[in-house]
DSSP file (Angstrom, degrees, kcal/mol; ACC not computed):
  #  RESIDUE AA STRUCTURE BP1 BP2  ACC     N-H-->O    O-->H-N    N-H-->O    O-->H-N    TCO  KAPPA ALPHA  PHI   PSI    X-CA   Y-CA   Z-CA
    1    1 A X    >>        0   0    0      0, 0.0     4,-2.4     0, 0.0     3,-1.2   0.000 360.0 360.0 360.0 -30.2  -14.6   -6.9  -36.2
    2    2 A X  T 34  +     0   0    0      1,-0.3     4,-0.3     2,-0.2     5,-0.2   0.841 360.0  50.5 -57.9 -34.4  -16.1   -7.5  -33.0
    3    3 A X  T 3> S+     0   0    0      1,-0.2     4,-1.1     3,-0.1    -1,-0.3   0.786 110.6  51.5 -85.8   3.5  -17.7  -11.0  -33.9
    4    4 A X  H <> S+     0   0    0     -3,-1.2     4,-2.1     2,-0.2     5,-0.3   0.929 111.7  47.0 -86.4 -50.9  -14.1  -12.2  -35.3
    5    5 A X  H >X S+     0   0    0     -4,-2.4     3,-1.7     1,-0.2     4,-1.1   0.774 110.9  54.6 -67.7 -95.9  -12.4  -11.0  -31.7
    6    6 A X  H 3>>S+     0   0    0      1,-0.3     4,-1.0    -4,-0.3     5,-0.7   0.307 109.6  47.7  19.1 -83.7  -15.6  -13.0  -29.9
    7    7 A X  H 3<5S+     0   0    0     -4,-1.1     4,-0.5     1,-0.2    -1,-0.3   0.891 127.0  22.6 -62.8 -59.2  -14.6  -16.3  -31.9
    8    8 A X  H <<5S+     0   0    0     -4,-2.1    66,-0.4    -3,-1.7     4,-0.3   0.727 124.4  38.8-102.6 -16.1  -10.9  -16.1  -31.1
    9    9 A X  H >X5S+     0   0    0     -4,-1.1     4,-0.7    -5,-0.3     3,-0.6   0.745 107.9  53.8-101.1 -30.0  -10.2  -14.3  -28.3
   10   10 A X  H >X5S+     0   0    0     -4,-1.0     3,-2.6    -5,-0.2     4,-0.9   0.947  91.7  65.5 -50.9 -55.0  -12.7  -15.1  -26.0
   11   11 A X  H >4<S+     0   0    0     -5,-0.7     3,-3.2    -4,-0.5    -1,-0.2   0.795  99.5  63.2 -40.1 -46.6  -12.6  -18.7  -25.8
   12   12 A X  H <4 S+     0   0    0     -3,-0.6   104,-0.4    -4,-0.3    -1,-0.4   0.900 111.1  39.8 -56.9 -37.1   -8.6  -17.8  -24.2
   13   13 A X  H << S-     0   0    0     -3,-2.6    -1,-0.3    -4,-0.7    -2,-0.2   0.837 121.6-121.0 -75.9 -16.7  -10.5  -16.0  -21.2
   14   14 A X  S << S+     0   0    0     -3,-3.2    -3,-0.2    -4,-0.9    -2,-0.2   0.486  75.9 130.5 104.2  -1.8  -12.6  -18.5  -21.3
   15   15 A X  S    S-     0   0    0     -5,-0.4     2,-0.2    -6,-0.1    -4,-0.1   0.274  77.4  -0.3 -98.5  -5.1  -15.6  -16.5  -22.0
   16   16 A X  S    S-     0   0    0     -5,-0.1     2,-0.5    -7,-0.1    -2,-0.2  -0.921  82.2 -95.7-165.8 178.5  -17.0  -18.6  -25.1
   17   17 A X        -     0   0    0     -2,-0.2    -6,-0.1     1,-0.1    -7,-0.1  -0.882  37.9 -91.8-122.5 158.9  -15.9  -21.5  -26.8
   18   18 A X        -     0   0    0     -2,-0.5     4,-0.1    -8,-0.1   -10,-0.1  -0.220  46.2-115.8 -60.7 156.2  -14.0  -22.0  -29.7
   19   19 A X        -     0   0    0      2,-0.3     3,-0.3     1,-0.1    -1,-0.1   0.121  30.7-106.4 -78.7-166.1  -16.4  -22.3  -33.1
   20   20 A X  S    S+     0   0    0      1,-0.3     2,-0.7     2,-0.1    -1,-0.1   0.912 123.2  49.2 -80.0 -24.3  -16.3  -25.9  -35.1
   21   21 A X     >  +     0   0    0      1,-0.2     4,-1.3     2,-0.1    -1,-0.3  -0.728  68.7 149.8-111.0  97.1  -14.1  -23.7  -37.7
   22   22 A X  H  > S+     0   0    0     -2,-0.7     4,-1.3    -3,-0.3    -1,-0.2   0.895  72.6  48.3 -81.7 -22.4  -11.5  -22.0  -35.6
   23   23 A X  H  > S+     0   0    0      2,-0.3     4,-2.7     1,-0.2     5,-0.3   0.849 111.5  51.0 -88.5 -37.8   -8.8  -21.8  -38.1
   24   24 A X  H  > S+     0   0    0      2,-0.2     4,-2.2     3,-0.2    -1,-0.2   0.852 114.0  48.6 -55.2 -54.7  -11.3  -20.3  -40.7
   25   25 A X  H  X S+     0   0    0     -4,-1.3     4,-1.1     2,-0.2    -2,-0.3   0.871 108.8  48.5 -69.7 -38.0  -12.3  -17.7  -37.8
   26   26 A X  H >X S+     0   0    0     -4,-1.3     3,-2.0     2,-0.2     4,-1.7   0.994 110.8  51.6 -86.9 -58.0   -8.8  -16.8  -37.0
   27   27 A X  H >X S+     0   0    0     -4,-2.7     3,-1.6     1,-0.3     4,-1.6   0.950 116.4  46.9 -39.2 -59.4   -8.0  -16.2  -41.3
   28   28 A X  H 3X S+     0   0    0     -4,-2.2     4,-1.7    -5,-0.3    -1,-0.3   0.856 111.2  48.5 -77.4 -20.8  -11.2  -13.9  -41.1
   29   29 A X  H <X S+     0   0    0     -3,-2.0     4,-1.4    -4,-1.1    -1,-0.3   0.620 109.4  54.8 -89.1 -16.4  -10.2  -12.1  -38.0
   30   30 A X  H <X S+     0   0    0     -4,-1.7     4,-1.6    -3,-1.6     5,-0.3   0.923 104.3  47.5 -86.6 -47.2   -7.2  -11.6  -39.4
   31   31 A X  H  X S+     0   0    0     -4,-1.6     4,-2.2     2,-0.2     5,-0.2   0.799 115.8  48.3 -35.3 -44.4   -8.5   -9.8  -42.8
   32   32 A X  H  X S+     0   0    0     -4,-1.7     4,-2.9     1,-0.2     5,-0.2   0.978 108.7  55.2 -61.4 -54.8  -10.9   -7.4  -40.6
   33   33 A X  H  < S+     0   0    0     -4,-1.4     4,-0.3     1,-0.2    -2,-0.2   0.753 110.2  40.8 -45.4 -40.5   -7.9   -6.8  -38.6
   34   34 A X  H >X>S+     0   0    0     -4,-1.6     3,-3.1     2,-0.2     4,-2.2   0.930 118.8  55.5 -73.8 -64.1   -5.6   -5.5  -41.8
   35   35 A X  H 3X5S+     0   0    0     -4,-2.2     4,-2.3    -5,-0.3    -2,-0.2   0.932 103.6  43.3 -33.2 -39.0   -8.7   -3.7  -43.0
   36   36 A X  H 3X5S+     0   0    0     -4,-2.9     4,-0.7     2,-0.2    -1,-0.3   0.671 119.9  48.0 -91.2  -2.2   -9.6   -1.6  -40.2
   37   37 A X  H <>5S+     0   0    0     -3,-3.1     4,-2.5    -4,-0.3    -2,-0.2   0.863 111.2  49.8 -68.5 -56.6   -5.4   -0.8  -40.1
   38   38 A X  H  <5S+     0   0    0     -4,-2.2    -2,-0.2     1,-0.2    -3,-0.1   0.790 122.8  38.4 -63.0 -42.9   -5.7   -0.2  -44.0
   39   39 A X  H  <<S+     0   0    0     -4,-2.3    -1,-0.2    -5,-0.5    -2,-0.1   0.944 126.6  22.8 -69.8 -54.9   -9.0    2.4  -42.9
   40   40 A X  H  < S+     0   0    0     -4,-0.7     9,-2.7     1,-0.2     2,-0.4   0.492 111.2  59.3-115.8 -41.4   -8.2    4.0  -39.9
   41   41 A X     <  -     0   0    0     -4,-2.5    -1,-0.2     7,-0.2     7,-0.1  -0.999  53.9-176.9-122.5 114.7   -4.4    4.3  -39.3
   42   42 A X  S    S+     0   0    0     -2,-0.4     2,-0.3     5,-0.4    -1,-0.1   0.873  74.4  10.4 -75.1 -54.5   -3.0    6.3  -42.5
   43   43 A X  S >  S-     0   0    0      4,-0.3     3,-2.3    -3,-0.1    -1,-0.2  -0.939  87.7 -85.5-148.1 170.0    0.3    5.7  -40.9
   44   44 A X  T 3  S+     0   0    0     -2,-0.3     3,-0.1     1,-0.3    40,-0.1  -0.246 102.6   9.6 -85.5 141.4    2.2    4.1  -38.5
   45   45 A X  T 3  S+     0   0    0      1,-0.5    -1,-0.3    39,-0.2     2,-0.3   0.459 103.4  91.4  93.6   6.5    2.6    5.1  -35.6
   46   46 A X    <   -     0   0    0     -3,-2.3    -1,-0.5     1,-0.1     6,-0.1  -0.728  69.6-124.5-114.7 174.6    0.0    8.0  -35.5
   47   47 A X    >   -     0   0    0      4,-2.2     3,-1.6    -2,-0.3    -5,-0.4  -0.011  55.7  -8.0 -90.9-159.5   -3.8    7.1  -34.3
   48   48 A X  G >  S-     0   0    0      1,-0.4     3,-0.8     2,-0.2    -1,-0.3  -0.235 135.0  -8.4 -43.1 118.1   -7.0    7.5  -35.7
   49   49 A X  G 3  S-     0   0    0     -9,-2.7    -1,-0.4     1,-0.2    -8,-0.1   0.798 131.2 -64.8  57.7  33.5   -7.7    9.2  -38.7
   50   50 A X  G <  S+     0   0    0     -3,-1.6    -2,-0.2   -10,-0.3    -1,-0.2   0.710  83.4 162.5  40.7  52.0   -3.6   10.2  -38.2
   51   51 A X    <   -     0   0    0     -3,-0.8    -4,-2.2     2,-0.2    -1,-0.2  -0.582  47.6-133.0 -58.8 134.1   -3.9   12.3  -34.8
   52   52 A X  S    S+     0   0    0     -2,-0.2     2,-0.3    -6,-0.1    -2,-0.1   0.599  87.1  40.8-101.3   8.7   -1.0   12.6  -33.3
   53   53 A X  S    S-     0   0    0     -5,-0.1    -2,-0.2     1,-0.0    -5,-0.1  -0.919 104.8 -78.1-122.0 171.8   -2.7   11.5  -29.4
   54   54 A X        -     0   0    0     -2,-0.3     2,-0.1    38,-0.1    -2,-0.1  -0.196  39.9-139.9 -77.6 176.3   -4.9    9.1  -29.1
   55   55 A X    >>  -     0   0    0     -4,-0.1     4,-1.6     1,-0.0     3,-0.8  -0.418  37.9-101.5-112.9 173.9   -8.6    9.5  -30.0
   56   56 A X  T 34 S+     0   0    0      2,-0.2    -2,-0.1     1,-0.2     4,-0.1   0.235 125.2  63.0 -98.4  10.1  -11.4    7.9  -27.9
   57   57 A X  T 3> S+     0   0    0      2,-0.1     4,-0.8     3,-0.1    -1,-0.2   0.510  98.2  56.3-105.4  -8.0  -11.4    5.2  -30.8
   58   58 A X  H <> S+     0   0    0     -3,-0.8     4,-3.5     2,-0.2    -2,-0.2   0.842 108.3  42.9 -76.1 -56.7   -7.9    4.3  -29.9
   59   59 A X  H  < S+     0   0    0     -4,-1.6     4,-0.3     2,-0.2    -3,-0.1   0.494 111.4  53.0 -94.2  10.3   -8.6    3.5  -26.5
   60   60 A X  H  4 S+     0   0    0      2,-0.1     3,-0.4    -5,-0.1     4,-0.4   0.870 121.2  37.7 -62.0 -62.1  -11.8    1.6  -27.4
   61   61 A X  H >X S+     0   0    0     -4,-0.8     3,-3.1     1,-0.2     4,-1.4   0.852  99.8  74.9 -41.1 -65.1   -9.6   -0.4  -29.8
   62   62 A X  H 3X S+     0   0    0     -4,-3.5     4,-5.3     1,-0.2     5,-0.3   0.822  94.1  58.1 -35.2 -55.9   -6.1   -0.7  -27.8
   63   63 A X  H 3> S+     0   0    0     -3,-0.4     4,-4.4    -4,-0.3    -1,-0.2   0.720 103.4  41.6 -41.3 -30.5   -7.6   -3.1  -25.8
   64   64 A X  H <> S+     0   0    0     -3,-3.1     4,-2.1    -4,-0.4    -1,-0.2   0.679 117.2  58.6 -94.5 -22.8   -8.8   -6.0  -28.4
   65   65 A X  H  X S+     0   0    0     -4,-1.4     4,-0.7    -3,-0.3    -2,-0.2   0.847 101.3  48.4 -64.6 -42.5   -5.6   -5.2  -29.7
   66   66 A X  H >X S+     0   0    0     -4,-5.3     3,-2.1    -5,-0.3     4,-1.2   0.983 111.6  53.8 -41.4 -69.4   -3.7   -6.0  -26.4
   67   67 A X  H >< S+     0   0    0     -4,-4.4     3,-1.7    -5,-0.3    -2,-0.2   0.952 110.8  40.5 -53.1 -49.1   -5.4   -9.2  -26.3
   68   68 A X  H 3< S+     0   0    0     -4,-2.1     7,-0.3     1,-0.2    -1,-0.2   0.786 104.3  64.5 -70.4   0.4   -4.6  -10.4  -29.5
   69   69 A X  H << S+     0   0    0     -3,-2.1    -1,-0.2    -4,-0.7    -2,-0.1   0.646  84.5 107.6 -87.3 -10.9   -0.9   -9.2  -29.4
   70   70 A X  S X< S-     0   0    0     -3,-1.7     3,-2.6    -4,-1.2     6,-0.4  -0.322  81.0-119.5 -53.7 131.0   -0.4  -11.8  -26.4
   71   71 A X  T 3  S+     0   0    0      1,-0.2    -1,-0.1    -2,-0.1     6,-0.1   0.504 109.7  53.6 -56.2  -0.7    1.5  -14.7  -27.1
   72   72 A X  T 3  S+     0   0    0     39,-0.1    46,-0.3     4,-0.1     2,-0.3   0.290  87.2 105.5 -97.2   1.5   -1.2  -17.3  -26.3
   73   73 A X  S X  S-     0   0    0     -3,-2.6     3,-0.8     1,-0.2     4,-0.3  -0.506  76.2-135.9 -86.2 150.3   -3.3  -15.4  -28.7
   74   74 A X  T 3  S+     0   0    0    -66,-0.4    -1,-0.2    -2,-0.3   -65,-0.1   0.507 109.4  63.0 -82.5  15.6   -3.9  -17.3  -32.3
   75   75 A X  T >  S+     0   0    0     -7,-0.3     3,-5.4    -5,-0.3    -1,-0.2   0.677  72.7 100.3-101.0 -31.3   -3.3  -13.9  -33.3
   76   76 A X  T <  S+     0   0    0     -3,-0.8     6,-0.3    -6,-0.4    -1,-0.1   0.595  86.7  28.7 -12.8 -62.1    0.1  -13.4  -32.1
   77   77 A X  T 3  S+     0   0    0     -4,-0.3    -1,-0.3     4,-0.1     2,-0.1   0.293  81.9 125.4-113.4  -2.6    2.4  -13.9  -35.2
   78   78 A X    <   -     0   0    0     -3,-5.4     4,-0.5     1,-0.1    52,-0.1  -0.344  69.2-117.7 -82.3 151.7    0.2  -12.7  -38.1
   79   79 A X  S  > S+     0   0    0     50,-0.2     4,-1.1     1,-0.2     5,-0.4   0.846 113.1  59.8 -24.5 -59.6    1.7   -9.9  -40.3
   80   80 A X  H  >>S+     0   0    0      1,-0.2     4,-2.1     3,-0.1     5,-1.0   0.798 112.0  43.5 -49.0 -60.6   -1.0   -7.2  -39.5
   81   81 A X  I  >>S+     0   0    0      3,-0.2     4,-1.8     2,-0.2     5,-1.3   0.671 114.1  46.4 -21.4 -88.2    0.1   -7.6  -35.4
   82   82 A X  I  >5S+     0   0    0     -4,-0.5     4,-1.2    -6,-0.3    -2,-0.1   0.733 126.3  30.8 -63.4 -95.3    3.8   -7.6  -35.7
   83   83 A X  I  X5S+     0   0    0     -4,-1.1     4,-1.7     1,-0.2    -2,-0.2   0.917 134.1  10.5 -55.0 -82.7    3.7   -4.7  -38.1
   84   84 A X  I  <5S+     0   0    0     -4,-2.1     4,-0.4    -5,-0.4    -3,-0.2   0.845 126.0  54.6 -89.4 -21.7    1.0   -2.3  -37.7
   85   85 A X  I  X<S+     0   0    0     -4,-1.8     4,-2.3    -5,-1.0     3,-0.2   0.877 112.7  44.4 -61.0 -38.5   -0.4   -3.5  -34.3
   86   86 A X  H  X<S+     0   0    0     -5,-1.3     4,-1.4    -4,-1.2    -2,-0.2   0.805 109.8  53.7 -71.3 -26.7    3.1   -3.2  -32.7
   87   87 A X  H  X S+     0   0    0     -4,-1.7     4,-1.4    -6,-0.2    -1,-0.3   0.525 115.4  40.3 -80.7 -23.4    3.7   -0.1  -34.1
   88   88 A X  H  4 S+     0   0    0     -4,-0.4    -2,-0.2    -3,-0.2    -1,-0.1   0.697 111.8  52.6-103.9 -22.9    0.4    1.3  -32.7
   89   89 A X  H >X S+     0   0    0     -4,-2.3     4,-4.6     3,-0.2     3,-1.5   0.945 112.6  49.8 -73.6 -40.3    0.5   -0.4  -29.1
   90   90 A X  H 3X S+     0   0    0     -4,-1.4     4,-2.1     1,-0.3     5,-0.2   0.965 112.0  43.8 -78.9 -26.7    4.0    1.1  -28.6
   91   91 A X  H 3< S+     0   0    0     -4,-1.4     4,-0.3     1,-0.2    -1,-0.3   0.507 115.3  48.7 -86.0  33.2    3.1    4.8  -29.7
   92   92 A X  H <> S+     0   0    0     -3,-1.5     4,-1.4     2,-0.1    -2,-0.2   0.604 111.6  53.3-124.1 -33.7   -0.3    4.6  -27.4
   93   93 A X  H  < S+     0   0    0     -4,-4.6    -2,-0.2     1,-0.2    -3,-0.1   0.776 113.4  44.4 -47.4 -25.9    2.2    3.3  -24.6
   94   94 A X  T  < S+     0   0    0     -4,-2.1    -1,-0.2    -5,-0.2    -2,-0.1   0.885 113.1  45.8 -77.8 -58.2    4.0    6.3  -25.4
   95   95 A X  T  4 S+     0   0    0     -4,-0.3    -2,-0.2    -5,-0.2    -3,-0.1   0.708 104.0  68.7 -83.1 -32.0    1.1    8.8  -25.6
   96   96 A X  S  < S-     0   0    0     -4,-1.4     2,-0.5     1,-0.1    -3,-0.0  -0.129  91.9 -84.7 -86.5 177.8   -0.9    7.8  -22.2
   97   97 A X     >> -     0   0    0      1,-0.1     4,-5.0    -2,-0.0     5,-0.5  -0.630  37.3-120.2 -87.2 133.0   -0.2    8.0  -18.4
   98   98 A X  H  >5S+     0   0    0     -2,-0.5     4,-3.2     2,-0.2    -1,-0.1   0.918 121.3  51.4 -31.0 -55.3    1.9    5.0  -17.0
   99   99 A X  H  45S+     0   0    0      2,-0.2     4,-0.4     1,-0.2     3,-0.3   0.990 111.4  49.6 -73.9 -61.0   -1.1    4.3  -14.7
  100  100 A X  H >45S+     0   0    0      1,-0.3     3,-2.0     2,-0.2     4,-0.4   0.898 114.4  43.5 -22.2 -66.4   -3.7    4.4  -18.1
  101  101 A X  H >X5S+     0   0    0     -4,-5.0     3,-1.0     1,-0.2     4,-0.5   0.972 104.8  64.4 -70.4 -26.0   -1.6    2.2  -19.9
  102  102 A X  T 3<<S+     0   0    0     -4,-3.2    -2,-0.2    -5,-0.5    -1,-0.2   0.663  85.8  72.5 -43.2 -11.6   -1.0   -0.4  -16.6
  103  103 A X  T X> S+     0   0    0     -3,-2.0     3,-1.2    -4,-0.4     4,-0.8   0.648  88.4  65.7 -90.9  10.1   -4.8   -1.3  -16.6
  104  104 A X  H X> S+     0   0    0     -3,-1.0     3,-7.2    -4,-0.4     4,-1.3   0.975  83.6  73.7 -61.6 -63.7   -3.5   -3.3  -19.9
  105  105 A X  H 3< S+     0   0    0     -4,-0.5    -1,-0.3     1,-0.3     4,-0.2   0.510  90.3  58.8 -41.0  -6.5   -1.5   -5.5  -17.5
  106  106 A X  H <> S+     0   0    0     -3,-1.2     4,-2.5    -2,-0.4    -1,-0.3   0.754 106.0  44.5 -89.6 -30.3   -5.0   -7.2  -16.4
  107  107 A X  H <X S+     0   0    0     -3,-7.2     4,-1.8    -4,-0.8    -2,-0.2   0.763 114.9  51.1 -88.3 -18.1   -5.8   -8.4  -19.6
  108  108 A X  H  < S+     0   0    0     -4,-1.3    -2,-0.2     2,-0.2    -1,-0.2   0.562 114.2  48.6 -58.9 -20.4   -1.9   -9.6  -20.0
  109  109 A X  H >> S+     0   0    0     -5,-0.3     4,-1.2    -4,-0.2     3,-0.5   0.764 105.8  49.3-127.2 -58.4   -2.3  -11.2  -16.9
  110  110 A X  H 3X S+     0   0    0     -4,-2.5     4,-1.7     1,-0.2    -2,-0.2   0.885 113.7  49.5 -71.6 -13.6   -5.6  -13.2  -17.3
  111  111 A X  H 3< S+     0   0    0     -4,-1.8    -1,-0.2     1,-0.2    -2,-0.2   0.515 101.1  59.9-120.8  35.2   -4.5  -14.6  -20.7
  112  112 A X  H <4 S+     0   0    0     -3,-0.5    -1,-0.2   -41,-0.1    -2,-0.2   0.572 112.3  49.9 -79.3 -25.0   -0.8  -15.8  -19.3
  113  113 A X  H  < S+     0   0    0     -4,-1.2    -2,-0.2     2,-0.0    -3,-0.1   0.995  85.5 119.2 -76.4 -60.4   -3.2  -17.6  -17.3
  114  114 A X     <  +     0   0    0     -4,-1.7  -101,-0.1    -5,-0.1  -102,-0.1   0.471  32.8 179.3  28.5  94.7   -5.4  -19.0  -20.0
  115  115 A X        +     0   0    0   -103,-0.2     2,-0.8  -102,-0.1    -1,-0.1   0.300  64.6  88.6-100.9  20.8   -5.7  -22.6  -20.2
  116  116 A X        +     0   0    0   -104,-0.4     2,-0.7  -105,-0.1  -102,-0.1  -0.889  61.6 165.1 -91.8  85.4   -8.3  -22.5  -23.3
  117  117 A X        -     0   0    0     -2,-0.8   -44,-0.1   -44,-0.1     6,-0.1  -0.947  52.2 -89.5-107.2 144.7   -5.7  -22.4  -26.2
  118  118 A X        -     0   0    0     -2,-0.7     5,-0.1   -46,-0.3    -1,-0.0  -0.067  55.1 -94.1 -29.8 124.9   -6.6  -23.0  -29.4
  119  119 A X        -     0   0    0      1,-0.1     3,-0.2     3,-0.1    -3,-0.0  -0.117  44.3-118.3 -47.2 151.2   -6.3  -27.0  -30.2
  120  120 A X  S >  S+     0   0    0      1,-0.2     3,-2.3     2,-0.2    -1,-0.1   0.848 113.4  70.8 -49.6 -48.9   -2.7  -27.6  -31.8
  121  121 A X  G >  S+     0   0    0      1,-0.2     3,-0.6     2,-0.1    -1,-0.2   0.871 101.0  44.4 -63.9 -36.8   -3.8  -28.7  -34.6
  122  122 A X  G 3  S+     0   0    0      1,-0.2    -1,-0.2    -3,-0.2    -2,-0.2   0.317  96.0  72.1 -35.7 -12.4   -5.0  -24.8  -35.4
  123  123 A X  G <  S+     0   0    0     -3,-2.3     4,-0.4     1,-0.2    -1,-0.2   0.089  70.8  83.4-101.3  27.9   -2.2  -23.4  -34.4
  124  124 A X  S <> S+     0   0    0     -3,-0.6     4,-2.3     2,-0.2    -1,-0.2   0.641  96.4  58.8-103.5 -40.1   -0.1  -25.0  -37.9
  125  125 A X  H  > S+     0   0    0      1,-0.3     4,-1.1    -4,-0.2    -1,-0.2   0.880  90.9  64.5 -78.1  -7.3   -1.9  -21.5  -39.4
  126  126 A X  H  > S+     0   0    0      1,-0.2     4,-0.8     2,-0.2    -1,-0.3   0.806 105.4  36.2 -62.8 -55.5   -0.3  -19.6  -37.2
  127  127 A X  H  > S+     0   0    0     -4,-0.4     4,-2.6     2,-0.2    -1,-0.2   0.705 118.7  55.0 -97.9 -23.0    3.5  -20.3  -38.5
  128  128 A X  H >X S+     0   0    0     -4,-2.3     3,-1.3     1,-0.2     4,-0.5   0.780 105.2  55.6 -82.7 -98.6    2.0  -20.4  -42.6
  129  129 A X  H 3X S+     0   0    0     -4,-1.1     4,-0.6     1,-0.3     3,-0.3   0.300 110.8  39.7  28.5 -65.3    0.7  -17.0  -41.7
  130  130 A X  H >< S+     0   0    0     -4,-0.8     3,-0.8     1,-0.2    -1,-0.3   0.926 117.0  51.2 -75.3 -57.8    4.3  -15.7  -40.8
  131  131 A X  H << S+     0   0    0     -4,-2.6    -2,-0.2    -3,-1.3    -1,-0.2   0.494  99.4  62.0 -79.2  15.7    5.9  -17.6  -43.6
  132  132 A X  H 3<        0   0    0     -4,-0.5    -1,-0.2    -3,-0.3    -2,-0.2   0.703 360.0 360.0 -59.4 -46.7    3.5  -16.2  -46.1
  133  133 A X    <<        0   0    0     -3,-0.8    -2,-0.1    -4,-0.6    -1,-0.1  -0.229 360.0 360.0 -66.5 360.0    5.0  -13.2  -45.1
């Protein structure tokens, strides 16, 4: 999953650039993403392997999950997010220390900033994505 987050969330930090097929990369980052939900979280709202605090594979994870759950992210609106990401962000907000979950706000914060968004014309899969749905 890591080289699908690479392709579509770095470019917003700025940290790479987008590939020639970005829309093709965000549809594949989105498939790993449902997979590794479909693997790993049995059910919502519990963690890893369905523990009910988080596991030291939840808070490797929460993060690439942050980033894409941002609204500048081309990940923003696709089912898996809005469902089983949202459900996971709020019960690991839930389960950590106020200060723990604050170091989130940095990565919230560099990509509100984020002028690398995905060209417009890529962002057309974004709303077929949702109405698929």
């Amino acid at each position: 999953m890591y080289k699908g987050f690479v392709q579509t969330v770095y470019p917003l930090f700025g940290y790479a650039k987008y590939t020639d097929t970005p829309n093709a990369d965000k549809e594949a980052m989105e498939k790993e993403l449902a997979a590794y939900f479909a693997r790993f979280y049995p059910e919502d709202g519990k963690f890893v392997g369905g523990a009910s605090k988080p596991t030291i594979a939840d808070y490797r994870f929460v993060p690439f999950l942050f980033s894409m759950a941002q609204p500048n992210s081309p990940h923003f609106k696709c089912e898996t997010m809005q469902k089983e990401g949202a459900a996971l962000l709020k019960a690991f907000e839930e389960s950590v220390s106020a200060e723990t979950f604050a170091i989130l706000d940095t990565i919230k914060d560099m990509l509100a900033k984020s002028t690398n968004l995905m060209p417009e014309s890529d962002k057309v899969v974004e709303d077929s994505v949702v109405a698929g749905a």
